[in-house]
C-alpha positions in Angstrom: 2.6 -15.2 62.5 1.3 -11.9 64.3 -1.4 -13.9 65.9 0.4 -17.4 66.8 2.9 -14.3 68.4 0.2 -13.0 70.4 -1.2 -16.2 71.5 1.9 -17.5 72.8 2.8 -14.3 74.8 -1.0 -14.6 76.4 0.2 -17.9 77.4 3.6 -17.4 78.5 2.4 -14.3 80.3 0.1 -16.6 82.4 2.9 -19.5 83.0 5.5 -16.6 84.0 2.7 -15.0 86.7 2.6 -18.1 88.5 6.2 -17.9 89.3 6.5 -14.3 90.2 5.6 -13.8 94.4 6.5 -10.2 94.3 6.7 -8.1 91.5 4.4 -8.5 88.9 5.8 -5.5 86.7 7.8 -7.6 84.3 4.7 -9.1 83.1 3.7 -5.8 81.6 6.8 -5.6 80.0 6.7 -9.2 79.1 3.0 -8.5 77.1 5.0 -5.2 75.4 7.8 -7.7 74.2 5.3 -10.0 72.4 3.2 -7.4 70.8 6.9 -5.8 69.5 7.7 -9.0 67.9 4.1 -9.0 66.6 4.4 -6.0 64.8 7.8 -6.6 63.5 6.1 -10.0 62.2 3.3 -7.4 60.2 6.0 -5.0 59.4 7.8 -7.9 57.5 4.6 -9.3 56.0 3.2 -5.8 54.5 4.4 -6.4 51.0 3.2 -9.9 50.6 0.1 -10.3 47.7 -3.0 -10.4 49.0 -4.2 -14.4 49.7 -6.8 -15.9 51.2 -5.5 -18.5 53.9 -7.7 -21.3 55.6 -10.0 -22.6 52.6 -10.8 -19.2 52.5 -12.0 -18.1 55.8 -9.1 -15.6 56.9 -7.6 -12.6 54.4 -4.3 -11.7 54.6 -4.2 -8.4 52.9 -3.3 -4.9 53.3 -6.9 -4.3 55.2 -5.8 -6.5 57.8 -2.5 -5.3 58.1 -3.4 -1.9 58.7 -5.9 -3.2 61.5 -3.0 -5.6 63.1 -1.0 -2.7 63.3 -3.5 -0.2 64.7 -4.9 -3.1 67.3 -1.1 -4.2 68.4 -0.7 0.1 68.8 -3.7 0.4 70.9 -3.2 -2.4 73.4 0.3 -1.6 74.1 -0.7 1.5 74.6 -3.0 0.7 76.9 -0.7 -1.8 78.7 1.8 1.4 79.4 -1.0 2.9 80.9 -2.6 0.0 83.0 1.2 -0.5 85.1 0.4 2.2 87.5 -3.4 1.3 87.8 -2.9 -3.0 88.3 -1.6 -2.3 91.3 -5.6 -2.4 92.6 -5.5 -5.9 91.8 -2.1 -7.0 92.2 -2.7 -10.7 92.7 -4.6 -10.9 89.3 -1.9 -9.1 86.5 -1.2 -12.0 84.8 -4.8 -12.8 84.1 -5.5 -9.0 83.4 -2.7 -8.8 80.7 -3.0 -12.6 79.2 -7.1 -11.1 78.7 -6.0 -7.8 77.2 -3.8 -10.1 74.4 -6.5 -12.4 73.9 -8.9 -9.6 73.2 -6.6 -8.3 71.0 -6.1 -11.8 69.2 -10.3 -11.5 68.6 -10.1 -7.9 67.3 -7.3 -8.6 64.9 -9.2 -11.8 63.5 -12.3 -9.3 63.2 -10.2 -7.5 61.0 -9.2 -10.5 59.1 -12.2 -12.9 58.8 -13.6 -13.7 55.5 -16.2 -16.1 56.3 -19.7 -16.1 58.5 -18.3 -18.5 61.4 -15.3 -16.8 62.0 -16.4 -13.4 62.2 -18.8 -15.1 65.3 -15.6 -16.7 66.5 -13.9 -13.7 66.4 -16.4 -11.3 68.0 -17.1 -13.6 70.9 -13.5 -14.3 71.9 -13.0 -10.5 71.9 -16.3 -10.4 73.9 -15.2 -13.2 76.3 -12.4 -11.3 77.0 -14.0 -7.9 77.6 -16.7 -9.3 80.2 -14.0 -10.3 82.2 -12.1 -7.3 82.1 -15.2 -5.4 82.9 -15.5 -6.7 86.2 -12.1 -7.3 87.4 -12.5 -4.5 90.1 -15.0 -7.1 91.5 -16.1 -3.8 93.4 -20.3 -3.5 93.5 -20.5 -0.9 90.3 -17.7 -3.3 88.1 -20.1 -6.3 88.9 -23.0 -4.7 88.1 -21.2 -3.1 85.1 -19.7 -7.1 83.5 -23.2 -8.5 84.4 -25.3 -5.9 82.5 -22.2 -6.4 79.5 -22.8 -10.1 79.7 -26.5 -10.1 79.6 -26.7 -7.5 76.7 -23.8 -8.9 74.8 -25.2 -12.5 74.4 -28.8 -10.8 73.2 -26.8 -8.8 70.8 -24.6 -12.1 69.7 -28.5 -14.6 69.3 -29.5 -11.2 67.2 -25.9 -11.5 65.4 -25.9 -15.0 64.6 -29.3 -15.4 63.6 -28.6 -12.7 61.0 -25.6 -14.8 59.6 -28.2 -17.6 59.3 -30.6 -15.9 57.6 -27.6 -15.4 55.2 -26.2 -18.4 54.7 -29.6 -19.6 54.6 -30.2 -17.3 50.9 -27.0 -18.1 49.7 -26.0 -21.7 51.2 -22.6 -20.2 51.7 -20.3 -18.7 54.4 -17.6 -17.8 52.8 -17.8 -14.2 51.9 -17.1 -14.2 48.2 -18.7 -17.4 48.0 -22.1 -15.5 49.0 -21.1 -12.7 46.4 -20.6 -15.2 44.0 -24.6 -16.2 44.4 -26.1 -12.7 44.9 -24.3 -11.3 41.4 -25.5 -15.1 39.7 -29.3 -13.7 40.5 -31.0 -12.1 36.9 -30.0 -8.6 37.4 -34.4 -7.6 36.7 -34.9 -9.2 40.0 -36.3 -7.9 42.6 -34.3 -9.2 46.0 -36.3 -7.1 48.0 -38.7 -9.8 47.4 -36.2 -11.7 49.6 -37.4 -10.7 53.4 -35.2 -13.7 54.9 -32.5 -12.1 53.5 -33.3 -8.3 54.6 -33.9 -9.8 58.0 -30.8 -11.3 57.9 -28.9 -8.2 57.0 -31.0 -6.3 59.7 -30.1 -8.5 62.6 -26.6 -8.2 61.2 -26.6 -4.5 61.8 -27.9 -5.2 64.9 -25.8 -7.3 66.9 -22.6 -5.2 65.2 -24.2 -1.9 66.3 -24.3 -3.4 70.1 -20.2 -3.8 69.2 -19.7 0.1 68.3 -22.3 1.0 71.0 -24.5 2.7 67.8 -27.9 4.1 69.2 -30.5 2.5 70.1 -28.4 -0.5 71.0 -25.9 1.8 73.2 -27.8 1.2 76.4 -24.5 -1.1 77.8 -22.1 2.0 76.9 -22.3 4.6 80.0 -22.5 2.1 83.1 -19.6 -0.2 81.4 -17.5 3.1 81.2 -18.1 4.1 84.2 -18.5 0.5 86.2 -14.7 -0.2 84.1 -11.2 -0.3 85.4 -10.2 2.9 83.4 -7.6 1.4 81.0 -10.0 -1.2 80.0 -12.9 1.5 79.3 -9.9 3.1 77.4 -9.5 -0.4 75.1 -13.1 -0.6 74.7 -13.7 3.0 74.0 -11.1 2.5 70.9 -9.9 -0.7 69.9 -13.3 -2.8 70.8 -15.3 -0.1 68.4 -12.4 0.0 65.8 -12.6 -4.0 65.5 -16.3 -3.4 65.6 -16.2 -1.0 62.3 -13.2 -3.3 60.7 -15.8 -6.1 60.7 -19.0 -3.8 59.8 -16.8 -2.4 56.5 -15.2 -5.7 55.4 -18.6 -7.2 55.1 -20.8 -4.6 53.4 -18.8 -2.9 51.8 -17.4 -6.7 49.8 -20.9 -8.3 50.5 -23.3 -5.9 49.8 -22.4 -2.6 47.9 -23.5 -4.7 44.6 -26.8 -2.7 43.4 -28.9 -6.7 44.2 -27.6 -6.6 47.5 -30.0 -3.4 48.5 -26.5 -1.5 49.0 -28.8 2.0 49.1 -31.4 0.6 52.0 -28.5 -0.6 54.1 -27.3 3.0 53.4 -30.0 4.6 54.7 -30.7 2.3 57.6 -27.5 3.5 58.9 -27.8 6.8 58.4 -31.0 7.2 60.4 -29.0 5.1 63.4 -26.1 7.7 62.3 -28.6 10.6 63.1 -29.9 9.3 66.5 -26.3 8.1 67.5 -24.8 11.7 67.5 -27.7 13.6 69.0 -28.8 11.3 71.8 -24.7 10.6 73.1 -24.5 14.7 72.7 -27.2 15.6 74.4 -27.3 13.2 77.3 -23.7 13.9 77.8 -24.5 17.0 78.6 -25.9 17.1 82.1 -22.9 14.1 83.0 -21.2 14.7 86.2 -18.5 11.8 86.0 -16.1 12.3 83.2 -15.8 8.3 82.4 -19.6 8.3 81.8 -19.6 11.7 79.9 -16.7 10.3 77.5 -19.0 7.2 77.3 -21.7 9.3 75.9 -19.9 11.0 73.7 -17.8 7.3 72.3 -22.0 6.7 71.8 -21.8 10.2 69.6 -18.6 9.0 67.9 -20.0 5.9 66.7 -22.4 8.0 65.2 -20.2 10.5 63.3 -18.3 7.1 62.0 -21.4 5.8 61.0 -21.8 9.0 58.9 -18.9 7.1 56.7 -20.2 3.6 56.6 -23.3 5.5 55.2 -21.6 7.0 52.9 -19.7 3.6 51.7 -23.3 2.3 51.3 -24.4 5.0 49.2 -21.9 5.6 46.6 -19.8 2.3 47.0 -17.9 3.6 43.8 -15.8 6.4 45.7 -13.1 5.7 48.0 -14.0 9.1 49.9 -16.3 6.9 52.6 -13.5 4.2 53.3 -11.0 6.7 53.9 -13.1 9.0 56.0 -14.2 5.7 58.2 -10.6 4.3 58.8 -9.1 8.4 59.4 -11.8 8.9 61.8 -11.1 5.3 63.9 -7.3 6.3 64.1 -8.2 10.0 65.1 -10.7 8.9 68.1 -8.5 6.1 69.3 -5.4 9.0 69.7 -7.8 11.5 71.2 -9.4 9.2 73.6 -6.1 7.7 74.1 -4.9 10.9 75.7 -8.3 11.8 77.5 -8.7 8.3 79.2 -4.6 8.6 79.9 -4.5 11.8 81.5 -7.7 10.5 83.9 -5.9 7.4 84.5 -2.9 9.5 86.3 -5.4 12.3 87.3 -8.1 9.8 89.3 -5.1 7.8 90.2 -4.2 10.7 92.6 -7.4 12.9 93.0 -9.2 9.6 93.9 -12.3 10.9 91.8 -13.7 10.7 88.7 -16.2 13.5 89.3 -15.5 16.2 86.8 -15.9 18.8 89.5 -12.3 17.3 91.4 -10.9 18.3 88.1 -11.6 22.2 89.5 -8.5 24.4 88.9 -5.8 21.1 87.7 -4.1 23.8 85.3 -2.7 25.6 88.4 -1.5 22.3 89.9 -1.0 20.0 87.3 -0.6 22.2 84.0 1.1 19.0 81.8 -2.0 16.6 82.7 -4.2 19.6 81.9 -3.4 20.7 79.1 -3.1 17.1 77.7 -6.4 16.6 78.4 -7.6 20.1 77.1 -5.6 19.0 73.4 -7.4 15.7 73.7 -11.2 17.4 74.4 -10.4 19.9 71.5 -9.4 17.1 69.2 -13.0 15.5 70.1 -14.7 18.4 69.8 -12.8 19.1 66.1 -10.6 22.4 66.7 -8.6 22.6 64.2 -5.4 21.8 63.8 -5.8 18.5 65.6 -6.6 15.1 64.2 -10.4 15.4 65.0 -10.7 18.4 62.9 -9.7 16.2 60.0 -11.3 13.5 60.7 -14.7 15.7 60.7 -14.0 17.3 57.9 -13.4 13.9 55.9 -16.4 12.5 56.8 -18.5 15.6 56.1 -16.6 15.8 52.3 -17.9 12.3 52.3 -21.1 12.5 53.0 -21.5 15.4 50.4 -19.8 13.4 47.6 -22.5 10.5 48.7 -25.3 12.6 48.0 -25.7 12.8 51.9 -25.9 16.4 52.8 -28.5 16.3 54.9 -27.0 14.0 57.4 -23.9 16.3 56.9 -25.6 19.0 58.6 -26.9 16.6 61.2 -23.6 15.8 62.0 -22.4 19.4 61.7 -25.2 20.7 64.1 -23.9 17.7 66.5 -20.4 19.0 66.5 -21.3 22.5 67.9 -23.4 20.5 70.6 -20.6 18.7 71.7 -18.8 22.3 72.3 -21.0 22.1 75.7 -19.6 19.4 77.6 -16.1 19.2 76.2 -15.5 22.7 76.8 -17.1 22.3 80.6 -14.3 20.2 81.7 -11.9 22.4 80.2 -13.7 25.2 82.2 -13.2 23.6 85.5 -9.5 23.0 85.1 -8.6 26.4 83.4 -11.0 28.9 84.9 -11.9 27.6 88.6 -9.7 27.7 91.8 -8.8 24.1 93.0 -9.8 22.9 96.2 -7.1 21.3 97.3 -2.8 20.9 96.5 -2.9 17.8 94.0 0.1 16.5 92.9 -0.4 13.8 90.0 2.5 11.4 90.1 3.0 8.7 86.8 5.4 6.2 86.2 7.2 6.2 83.0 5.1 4.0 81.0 2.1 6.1 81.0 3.7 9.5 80.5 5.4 8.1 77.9 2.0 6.8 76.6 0.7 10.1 77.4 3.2 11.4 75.2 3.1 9.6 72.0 -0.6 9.5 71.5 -0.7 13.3 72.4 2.0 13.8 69.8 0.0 11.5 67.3 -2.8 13.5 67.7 -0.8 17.0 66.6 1.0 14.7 63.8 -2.4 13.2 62.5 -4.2 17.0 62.6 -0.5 19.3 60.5 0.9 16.2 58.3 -1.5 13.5 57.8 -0.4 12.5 54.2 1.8 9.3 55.3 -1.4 8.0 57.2 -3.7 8.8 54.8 -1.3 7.0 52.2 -1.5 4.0 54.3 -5.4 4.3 55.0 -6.1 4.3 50.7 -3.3 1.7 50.1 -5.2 -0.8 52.8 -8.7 0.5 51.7 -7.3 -0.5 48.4 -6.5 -4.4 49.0 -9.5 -5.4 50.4 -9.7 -9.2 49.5 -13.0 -11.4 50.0 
């Protein structure tokens, strides 16, 4: 029901533009409406058994659930905060919001898929939507920026499908279970390693989802896409496109391939080395950034890396719930963080006309709301405690230890103190330098009161996070296949 929901708001959105000449607003609030309706729909649906729907191809469990509800969170979200900023395209809202909600319908079915054709339904109607989105400026740097997507994307998606092959092609099945079925069927003194279609397949696998977290070395995409963007939709692909990314990566290897036949520890380590040179190439080439979208594109390429830490960590000690936790707390204390970073630039750029960091100079004596929002949401990055990122660091650091991981827990510790640099450079420039001009940021309601709950999510996630991480181990919990 959440999903026909969605799908018939995209489309009633698109009928309703064509018969609004002035106005356009109501369409945002039009797109709210439906995703309300679809959470109530999940709300209502939470304590329902866990079933598989479709012959088997879509799980409705509490794994899903959790996802809907982050994924309908996000977007409306980032619908508050895209009201002001549609106005640079005011012809084209109802395509621009009829695309957020079908990119939302692919992420949630990311979430849910249980089978090898879906999941490639799935990723490319999400995509679909995203290249788009990418280039609706239709300016010279958003063409260049939906073009290099496009191009990258569907080598990423031949890599991604190919891997699926190879998989279907060992087991003769796509369902997910189906597979598992066949690999635990396989005399447990054989060597599957032997198997290099299969290892291939789960290779290119890794591959074409690590283009969809923007996981090093198949980030290259990340910083011109941020940059090239309309800001709310860097925003949604900064968090909900990687979160849908991760919901997929964990669904499948963690029920496919954490059996001890299905190489659980190679995939492990595979991802621990892309881990590694996730969060010290996005931290150290963030560094020298001058534009604050690319420099928080950088560091979303260091984030994916930290997450990684957990799917790692899932790989290597499949028995403990520590990695599963850690990856789903981490995806719900990024998304908040960004969410107030990208915000607070929305409104700030809006006005400044810049996204150099360096028109940012002395916004606390201006604009000391927007500021310090920003300044929590940098800190939260960065891990200061007692914000959500602090936790989520710390869980995935626990959880690396309790994989027999340290190692790539001081990797990822080092990485933190590097990230210090830039983060704390903006923060610099607004707190400590003398502004060049009188900049008043003006907001509608929406986005402040975007602003507003994300910033208070991040404080809420960081003092009291027991309901969430309830919430987290119950869906972690009822994953179906």
């Amino acid at each position: 029901m959440p999903e026909i929901i969605i799908l018939i708001t995209a489309l009633l959105v698109i009928i309703t533009d064509l018969f609004l000449t002035k106005s356009k607003r109501h369409l945002a609030y039009l797109s709210l409406l439906g995703l309300g309706a679809a959470a109530v729909a999940t709300v209502l649906n939470w304590n329902n058994p866990p079933e598989l729907a479709f012959g088997g191809m879509w799980a409705l469990d509490g794994y899903a659930n959790f996802f809907r509800i982050l994924f309908i969170s996000l977007s409306g979200l980032v619908i508050m905060a895209s009201i002001d900023y549609v106005n640079k395209f005011r012809r084209f809202q109802g395509e621009y919001y009829a695309l957020v909600l079908l990119a939302l319908l692919g992420m949630i079915m990311m979430a849910s898929t249980t089978n090898l054709i879906t999941m490639y339904l799935s990723l490319e109607l999400a995509g679909l939507a995203f290249y788009v989105l990418v280039g609706f400026l239709k300016d010279q740097r958003s063409t260049e920026s939906a073009l290099k997507y496009l191009l990258l994307g569907g080598v990423a998606s031949a890599m991604l499908v190919f891997g699926l092959v190879l998989i279907y092609g060992f087991s003769g099945e796509t369902n997910l279970g189906s597979i598992l079925n066949y690999i635990q069927t396989l005399p447990s003194g054989m060597d599957i390693t032997a198997h290099t279609g299969f290892i291939l397949g789960i290779i290119l696998t890794i591959t074409g989802l690590g283009f969809k977290v923007a996981a090093v070395p198949f980030q290259f995409w990340a910083p011109d896409v941020y940059q090239g963007s309309p800001t709310p939709i860097t925003l949604y692909l900064s968090i909900a496109s990687k979160a849908a990314g991760f919901a997929l990566f964990l669904r499948l290897f963690y029920t496919l391939f954490t059996d001890p036949l299905a190489l659980s520890q190679e995939w492990a380590l595979i991802v621990a080395v892309l881990a590694t040179a996730g969060m010290t190439l996005g931290n150290v080439l963030a560094i020298p950034q001058k534009n604050i979208k690319r420099m928080l594109g950088y560091s979303s390429i260091a984030h994916a890396g930290y997450i990684l830490v957990a799917l790692a960590a899932v790989g290597n000690s499949p028995e403990l719930a520590d990695g599963r936790i850690s990856l789903l707390f981490y995806l719900v204390a990024f998304a908040v963080s960004d969410l107030v970073a990208f915000v607070s630039i929305i409104a700030i750029s809006r006005s400044t006309g810049s996204d150099e960091i360096s028109s940012y100079e002395g916004l606390a004596k201006t604009n000391p709301v927007y500021a310090s929002a920003l300044t929590l949401a940098l800190l939260s990055l960065t891990g200061f405690p007692p914000l959500a990122g602090f936790l989520a660091k710390y869980y995935i650091f626990s959880a690396a230890v309790q994989a027999d991981l340290l190692w790539l827990m001081i990797v990822a510790a080092v990485n933190t103190v590097i990230s210090a640099v830039f983060y704390f450079n903006v923060i610099r420039v607004m707190w400590l330098r003398q502004p060049r001009e009188e900049v008043r940021v003006l907001a509608s309601w929406p986005l402040k009161l975007a602003l507003g709950i994300s910033g208070m999510a991040v404080l809420i996630f960081g003092i009291v996070p027991e309901a969430l991480l309830n919430l987290i181990e119950k869906a972690t919990e009822l994953i179906i296949h």
